[in-house]
C-alpha positions in Angstrom: 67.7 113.3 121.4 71.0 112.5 122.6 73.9 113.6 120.4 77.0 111.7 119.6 80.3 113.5 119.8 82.8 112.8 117.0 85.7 111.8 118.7 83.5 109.2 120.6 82.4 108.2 117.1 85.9 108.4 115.5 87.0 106.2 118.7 84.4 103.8 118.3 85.8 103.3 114.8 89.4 102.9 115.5 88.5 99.8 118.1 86.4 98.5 115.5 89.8 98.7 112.9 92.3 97.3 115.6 90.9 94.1 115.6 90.8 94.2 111.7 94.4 94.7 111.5 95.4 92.3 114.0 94.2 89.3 111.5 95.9 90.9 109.1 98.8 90.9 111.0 98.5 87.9 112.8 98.5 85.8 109.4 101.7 87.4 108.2 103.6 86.2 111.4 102.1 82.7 110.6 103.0 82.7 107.4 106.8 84.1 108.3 106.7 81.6 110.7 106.0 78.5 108.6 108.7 79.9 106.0 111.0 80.0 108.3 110.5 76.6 110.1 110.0 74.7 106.3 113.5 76.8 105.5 115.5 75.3 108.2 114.1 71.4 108.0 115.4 72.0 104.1 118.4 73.1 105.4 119.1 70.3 107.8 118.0 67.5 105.2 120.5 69.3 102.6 123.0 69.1 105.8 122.7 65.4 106.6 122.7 64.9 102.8 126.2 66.6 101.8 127.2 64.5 104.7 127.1 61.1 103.3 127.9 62.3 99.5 131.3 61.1 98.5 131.7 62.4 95.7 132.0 66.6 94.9 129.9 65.9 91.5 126.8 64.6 93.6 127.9 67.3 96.1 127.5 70.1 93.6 124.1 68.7 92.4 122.6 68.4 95.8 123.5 72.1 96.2 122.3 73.4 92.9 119.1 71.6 93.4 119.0 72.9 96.6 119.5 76.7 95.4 116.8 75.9 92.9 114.0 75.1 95.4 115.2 77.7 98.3 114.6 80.2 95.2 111.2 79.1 94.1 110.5 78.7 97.8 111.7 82.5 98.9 109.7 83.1 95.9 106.5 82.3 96.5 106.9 83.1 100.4 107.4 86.8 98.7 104.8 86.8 96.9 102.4 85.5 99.9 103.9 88.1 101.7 102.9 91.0 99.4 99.5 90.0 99.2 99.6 89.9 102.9 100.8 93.3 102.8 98.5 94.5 100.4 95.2 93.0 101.9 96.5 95.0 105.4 97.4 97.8 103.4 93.3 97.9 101.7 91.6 97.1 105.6 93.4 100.2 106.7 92.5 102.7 104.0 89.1 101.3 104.1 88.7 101.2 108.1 90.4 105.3 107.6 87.7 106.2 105.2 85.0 104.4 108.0 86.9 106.4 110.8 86.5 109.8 108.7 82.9 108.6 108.3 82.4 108.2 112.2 80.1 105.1 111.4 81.1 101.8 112.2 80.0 99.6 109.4 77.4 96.4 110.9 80.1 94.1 109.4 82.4 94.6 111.7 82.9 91.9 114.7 80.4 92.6 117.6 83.1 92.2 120.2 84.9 95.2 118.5 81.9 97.5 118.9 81.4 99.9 121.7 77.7 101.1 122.8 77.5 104.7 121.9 77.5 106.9 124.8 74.8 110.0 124.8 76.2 113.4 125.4 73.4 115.8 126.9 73.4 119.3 125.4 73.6 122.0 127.9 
């Protein structure tokens, strides 16, 4: 009966992981993106705001307001970003564990999988 080697298996595993991750990390840059991109159209309104304001009263309550909801904002963009993290942080100690396992789990994505190759014992 051919005979897996470990490394092949351990391999196997690692390719199945990479694609894992790369959600993982693919979501975060979305999510960094879309911060970033909502940040700056706030900053532009806030911009073209303060432009028209005559008075420094109304001036100093467009920018207090404005601190108010770039906080909440940064915020709850942490937050999703920790969570991010975290869910990244759990696929790669679980994918490890798999790895240390040399099985690939059947849940992982069939284009990640590679066909076993069959060492002959000599």
């Amino acid at each position: 009966m051919p005979r897996l080697r470990p490394a092949r298996m351990q391999g196997r595993a690692a390719q199945a992981i990479g694609g894992m991750k790369d959600r993982g990390w693919q979501s975060l840059i979305a999510e960094t993106g879309d911060y970033s991109e909502k940040s700056f159209e706030r900053s532009q309104a806030l911009a073209g705001t303060l432009s028209s304001v005559t008075r420094i009263e109304e001036a100093i309550r467009l920018q207090s307001e404005f601190a108010k909801l770039t906080y909440d904002a940064f915020i709850a963009h942490a937050t999703n970003i920790g969570s991010l993290y975290s869910d990244i942080a759990k696929e790669a100690f679980k994918t490890t564990k798999v790895a240390s396992s040399g099985k690939v789990p059947t849940n992982f994505p069939q284009s990640s999988r590679v066909p076993p190759v069959a060492v002959s014992r000599s």
